[in-house]
Rosetta silent file (secondary structure, phi, psi, omega in degrees, C-alpha in Angstrom):
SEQUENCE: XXXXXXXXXXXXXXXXXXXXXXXXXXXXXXXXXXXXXXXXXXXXXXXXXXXXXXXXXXXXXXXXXXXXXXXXXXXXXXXXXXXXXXXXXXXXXXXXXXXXXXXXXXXXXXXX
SCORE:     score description
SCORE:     0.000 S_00000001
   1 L     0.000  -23.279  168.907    0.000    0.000    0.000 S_00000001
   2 H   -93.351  -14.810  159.394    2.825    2.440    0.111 S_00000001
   3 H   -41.248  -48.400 -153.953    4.052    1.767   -2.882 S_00000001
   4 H   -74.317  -25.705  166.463    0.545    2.370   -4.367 S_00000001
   5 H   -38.991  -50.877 -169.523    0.635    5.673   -2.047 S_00000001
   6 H   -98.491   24.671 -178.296    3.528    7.437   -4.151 S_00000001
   7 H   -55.183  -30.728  169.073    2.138    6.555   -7.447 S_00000001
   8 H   -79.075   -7.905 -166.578    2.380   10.124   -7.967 S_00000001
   9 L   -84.003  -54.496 -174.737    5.998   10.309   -7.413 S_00000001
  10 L  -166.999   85.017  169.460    7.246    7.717  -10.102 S_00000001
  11 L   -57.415  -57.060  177.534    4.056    5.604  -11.713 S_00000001
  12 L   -25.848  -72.667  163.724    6.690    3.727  -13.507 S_00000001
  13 H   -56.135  -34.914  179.267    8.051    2.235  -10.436 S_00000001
  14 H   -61.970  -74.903  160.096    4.882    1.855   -8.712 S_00000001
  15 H    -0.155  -88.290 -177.549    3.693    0.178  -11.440 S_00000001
  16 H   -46.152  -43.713 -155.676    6.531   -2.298  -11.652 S_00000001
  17 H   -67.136  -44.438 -164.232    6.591   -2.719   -7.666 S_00000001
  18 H   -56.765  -85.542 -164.108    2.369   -4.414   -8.118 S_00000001
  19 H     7.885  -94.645  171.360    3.579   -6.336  -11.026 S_00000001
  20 H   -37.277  -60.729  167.984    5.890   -7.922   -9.227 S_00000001
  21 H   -27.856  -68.215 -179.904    3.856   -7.900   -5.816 S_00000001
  22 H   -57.604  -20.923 -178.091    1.128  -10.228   -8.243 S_00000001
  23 H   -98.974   12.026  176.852    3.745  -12.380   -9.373 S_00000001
  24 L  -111.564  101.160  174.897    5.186  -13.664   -5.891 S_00000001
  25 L   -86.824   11.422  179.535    2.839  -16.196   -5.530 S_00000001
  26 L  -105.149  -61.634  155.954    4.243  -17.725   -2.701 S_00000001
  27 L   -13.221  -72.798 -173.524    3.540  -14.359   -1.055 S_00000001
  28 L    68.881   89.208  122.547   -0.553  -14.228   -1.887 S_00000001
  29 L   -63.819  -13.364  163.937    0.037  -10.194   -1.708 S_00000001
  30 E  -108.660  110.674 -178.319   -3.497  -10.014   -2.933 S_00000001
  31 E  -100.405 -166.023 -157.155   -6.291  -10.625   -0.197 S_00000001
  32 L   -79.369  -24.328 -177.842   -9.875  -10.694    0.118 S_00000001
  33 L  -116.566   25.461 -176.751   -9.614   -6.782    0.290 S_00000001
  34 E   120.095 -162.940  150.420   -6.406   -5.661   -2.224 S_00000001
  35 E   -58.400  158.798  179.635   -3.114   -5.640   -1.542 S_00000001
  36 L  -137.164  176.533 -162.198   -2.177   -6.004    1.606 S_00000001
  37 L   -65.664  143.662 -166.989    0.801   -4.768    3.007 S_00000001
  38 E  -129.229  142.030  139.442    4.278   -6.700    2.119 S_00000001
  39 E  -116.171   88.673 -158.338    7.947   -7.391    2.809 S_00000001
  40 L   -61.259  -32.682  161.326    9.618   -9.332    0.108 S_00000001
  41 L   -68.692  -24.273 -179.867   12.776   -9.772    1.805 S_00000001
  42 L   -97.248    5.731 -166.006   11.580  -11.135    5.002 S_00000001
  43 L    35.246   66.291  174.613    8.947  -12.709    2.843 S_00000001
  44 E  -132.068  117.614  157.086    5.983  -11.405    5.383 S_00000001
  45 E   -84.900  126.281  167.770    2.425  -10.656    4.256 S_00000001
  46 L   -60.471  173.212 -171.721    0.254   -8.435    7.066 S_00000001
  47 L   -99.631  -62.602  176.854   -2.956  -10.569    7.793 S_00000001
  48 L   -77.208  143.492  170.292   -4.801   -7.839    7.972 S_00000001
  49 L   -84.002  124.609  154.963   -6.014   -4.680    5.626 S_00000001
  50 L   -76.942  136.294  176.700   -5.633   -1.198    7.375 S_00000001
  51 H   -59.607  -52.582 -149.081   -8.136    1.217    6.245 S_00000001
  52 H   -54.413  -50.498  167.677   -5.479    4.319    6.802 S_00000001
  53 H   -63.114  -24.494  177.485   -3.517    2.782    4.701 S_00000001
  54 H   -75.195  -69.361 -175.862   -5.793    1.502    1.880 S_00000001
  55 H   -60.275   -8.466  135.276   -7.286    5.273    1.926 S_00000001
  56 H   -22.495  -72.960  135.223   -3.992    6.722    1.545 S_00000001
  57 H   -32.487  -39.753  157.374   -3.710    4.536   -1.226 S_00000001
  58 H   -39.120  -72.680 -146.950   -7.325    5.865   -2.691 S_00000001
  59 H   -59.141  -41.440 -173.452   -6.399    9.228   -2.237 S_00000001
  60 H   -71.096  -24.735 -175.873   -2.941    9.236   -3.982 S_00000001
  61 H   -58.995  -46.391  174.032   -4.775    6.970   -6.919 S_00000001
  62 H   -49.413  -51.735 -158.863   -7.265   10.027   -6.994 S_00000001
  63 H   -97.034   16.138 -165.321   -5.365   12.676   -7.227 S_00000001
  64 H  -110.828  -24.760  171.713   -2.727   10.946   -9.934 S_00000001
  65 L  -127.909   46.740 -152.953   -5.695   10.571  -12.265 S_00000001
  66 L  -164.037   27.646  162.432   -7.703   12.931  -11.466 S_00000001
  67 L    48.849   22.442 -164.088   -5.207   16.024  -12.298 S_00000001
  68 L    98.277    0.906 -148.647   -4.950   16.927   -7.936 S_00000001
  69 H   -69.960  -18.598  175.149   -8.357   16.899   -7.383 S_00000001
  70 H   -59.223  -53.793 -178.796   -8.378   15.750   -3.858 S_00000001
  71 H   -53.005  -86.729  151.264   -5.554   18.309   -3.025 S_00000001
  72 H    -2.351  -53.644 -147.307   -7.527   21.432   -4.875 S_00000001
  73 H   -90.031  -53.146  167.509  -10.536   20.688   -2.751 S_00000001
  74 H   -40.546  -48.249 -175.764   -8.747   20.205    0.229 S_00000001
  75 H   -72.808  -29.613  168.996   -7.237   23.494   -0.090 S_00000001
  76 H   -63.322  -14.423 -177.178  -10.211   25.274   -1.195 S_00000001
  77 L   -81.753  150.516 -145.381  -12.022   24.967    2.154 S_00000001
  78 H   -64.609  -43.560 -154.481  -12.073   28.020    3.518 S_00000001
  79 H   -80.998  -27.986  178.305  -10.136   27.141    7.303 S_00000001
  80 H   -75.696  -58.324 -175.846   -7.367   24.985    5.368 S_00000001
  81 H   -62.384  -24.888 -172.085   -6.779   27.854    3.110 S_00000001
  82 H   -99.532  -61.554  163.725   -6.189   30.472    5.722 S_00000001
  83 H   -57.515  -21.353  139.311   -3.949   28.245    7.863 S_00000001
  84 H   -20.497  -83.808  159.988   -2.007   27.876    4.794 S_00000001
  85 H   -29.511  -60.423 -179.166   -1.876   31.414    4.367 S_00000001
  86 L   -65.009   -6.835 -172.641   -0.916   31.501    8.304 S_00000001
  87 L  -122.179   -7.959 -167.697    1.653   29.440    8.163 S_00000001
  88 L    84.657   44.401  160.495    3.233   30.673    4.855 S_00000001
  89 L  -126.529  154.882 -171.856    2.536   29.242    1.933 S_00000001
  90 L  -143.627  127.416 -169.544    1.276   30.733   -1.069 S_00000001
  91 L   -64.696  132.812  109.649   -0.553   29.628   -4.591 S_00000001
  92 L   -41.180  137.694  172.914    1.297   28.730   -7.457 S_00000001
  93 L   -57.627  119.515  159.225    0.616   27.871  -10.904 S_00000001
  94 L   -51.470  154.183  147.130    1.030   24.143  -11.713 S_00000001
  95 L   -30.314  129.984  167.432    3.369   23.164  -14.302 S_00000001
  96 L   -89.809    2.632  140.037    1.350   22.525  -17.136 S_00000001
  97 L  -104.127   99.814 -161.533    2.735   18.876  -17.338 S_00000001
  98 L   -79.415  -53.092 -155.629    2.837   17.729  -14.130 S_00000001
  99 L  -123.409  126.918  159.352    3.862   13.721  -14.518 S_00000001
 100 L   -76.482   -1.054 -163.639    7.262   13.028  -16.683 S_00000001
 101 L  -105.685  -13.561 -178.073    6.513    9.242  -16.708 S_00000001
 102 H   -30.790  -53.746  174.073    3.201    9.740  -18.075 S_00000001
 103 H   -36.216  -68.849  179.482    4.048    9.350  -21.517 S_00000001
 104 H   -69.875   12.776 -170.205    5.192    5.594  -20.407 S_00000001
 105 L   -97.883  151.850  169.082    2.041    4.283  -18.474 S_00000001
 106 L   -80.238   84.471  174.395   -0.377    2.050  -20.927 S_00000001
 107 L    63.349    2.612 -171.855   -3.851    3.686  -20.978 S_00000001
 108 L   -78.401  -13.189  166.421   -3.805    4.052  -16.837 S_00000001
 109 L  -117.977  122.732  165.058   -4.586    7.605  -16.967 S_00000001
 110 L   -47.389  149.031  179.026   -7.545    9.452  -17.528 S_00000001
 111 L  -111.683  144.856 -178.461   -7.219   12.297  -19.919 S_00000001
 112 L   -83.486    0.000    0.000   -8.441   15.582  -18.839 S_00000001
C-alpha cells in the first residue's frame, strides 16, 4: 500500500513494484480486500487490511488521475486555506505537465 501511495511520485516504479507484488505467488500479496501490506525480503504478508492505509492509497490513486483533485478541494475549504496562508505558503501555478513518466504508463490515466 505504500508503494501504491507514491504513485504520484514515479508511476513507472509503482507500477513495476504491483507487477511484481502479483507475481510472488508464494507471497498471496493479494487478499480478500487488495493488496495487503508486504515485505519481500523477510517474505511477510500483514494478515490484515488497514483502512489508513488503503485510503492513503485511494487518495494518492485520486489525485494521480484525477489532475490533484483531492488536493484542490482540500485546499479550497475556507479554514485549510487560511492556515495555509498563516503558516506561509502561497498559490502557485502548476506546471502545465505535471507527470514526466506519463508518456510511459499504458492507458492508466484518464485524460483531462
Amino acid at each position: 500500500m505504500a508503494a501504491l501511495a507514491s504513485v504520484e511520485h514515479s508511476p513507472t516504479a509503482v507500477l513495476e513494484n504491483l507487477h511484481e507484488a502479483c507475481r510472488e505467488h508464494d507471497l498471496r500479496a493479494h487478499g480478500r480486500y487488495g493488496f495487503s501490506n508486504i515485505n519481500v525480503d523477510r517474505s511477510w504478508v500483514a494478515r490484515d487490511m488497514v483502512g489508513i492505509d488503503a485510503g492513503a492509497a485511494a487518495l494518492a490513486l485520486d489525485n494521480f488521475l484525477m489532475d490533484n483533485r483531492v488536493r484542490r478541494v482540500f485546499q479550497e475549504i475556507p479554514c485549510v486555506s487560511q492556515g495555509l496562508e498563516r503558516l506561509g505558503f502561497r498559490r502557485v501555478k502548476e506546471p502545465a505537465v505535471v507527470h514526466t513518466e506519463a508518456a510511459e504508463l499504458p492507458a492508466t490515466r484518464k485524460a483531462s
